[in-house]
C-alpha positions in Angstrom: 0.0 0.0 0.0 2.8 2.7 0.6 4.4 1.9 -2.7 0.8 3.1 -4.1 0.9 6.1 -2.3 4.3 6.8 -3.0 3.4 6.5 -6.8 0.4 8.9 -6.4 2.6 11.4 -4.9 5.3 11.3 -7.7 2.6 11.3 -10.2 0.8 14.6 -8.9 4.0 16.5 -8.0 5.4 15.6 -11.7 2.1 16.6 -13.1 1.9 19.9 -11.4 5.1 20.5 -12.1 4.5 19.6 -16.1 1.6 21.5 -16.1 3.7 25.0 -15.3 6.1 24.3 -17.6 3.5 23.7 -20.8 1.5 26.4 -19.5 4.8 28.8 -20.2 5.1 27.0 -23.7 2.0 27.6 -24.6 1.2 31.1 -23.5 4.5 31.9 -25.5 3.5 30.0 -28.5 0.1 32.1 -28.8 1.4 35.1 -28.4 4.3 34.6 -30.7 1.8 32.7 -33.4 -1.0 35.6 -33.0 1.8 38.6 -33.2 3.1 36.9 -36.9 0.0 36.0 -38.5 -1.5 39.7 -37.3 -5.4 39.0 -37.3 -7.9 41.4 -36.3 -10.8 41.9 -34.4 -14.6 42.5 -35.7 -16.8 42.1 -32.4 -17.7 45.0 -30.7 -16.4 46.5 -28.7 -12.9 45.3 -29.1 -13.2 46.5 -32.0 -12.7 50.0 -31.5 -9.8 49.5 -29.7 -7.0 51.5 -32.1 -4.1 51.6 -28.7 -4.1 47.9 -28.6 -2.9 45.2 -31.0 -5.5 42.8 -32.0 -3.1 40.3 -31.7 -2.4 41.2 -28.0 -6.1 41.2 -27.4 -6.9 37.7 -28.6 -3.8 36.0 -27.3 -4.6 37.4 -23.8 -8.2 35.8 -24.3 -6.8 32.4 -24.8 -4.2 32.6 -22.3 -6.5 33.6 -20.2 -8.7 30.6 -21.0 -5.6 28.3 -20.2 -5.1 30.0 -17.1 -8.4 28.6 -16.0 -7.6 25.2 -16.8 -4.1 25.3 -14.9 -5.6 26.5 -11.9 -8.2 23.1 -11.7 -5.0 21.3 -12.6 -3.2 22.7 -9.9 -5.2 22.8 -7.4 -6.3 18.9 -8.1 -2.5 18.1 -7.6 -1.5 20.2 -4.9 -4.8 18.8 -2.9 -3.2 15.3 -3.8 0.0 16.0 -3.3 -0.1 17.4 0.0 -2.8 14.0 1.0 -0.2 11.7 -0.3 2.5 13.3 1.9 0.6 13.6 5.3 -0.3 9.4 4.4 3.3 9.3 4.3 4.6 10.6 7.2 2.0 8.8 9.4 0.4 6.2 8.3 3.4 4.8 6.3 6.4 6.9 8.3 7.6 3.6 8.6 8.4 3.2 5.0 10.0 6.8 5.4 13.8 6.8 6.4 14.1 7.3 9.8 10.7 7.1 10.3 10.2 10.5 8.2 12.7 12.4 10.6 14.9 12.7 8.0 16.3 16.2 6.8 15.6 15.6 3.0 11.9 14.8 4.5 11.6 17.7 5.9 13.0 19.6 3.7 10.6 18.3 1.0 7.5 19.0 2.9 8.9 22.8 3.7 9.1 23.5 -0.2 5.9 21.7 -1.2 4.0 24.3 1.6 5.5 27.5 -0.1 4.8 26.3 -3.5 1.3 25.5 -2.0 1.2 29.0 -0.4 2.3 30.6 -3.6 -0.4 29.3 -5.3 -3.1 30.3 -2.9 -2.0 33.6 -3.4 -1.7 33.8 -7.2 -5.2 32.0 -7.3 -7.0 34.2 -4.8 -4.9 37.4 -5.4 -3.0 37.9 -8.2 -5.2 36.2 -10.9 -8.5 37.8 -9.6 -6.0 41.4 -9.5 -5.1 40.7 -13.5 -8.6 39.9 -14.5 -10.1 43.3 -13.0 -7.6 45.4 -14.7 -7.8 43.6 -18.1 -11.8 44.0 -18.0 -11.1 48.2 -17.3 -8.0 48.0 -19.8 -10.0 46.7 -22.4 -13.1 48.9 -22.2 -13.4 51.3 -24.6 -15.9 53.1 -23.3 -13.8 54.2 -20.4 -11.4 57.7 -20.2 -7.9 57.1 -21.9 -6.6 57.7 -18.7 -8.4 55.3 -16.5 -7.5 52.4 -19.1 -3.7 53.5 -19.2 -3.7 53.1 -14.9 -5.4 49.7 -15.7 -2.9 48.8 -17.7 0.1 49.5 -15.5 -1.9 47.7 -12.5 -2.2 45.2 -15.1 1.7 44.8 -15.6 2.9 45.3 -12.1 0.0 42.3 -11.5 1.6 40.5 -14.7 5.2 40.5 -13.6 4.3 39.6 -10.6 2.3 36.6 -11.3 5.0 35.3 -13.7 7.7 35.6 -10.9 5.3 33.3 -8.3 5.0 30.9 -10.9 8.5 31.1 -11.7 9.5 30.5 -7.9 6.2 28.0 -8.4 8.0 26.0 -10.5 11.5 25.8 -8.8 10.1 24.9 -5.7 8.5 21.9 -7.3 11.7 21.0 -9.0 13.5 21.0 -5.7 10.9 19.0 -4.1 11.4 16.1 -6.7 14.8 15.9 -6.5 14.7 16.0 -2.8 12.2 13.6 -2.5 13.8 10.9 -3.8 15.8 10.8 -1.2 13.3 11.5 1.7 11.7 8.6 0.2 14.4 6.0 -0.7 13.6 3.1 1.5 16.9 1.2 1.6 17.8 4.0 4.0 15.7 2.2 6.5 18.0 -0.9 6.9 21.3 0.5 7.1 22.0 -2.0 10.2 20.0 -5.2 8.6 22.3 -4.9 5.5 25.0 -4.9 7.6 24.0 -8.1 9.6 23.3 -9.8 6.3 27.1 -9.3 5.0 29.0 -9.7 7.7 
């Protein structure tokens, strides 16, 4: 039963982390794909926006669709992630070296909270921040000058998110490599490998 554990753990850490990293393809594909092929806009009223690249516009709409679906994704493997580890350290600490005491464990555990927190805060902060400037940004019924604050709310939001995700990412890297060897269970028999060859 741990070893079943243990797999859903890699496989919701290494999913989490696999979804960042095609979320940053893909946001740079569209944007670079849109910005080439130059297309334009006929809905109102996005229409009638002559500040703004169309291209920018519609790139920003289907990131911003992916966004959606990165955050179930995440949120689905950080849930699991974080159940699989508590089932580790207690109910199967035993399969853990030194009984999950060790400092690669705890180690582990510390970066898979901040990547954890860092997502709570992009998901109820920063995201939520981004959309409500984009909405004002985009409206161009709005004073030129209420749009142009929007948009550098909308940046400062922008950089920001990128760098939590960025951070996002490492930690999850870090915990992976770490946790293969809070989790290596030949650790556990140091003494009974001993007996057996001497």
């Amino acid at each position: 039963m741990s070893r079943f554990i243990h797999g859903l753990y890699w496989m919701f850490l290494g999913l989490w982390l696999g979804a960042i990293v095609m979320f940053a393809v893909a946001a740079g594909a569209v944007f670079a794909t849109l910005a080439r092929y130059e297309p334009t806009i006929g809905i109102e009223p996005l229409s009638r926006l002559s500040d703004v690249a169309p291209s920018r516009i519609m790139a920003g709409g289907v990131v911003g669709r992916i966004i959606v679906g990165l955050a179930v994704i995440q949120l689905i493997c950080a849930v699991m992630a974080a159940l699989t580890a508590v089932l580790q350290c207690t109910l199967f600490r035993r399969s853990l070296p030194r009984g999950g005491r060790s400092p690669a464990n705890v180690a582990r555990l510390l970066m898979l909270g901040l990547a954890m927190l860092i997502l709570a805060v992009d998901l109820l902060w920063i995201n939520p921040g981004v959309g409500r400037q984009a909405t004002i940004m985009y409206d161009p019924n709005l004073p030129a000058e209420t749009r142009f604050e929007a948009r550098t709310r909308f940046d400062t939001l922008h950089k920001t998110s990128e760098r939590a995700v960025t951070i996002q990412a490492l930690l999850l890297a870090a915990a992976l490599l770490t946790s293969a060897f809070a989790l290596n269970p030949r650790e556990n028999q140091p003494q009974m490998d001993t007996d057996e060859h001497g």
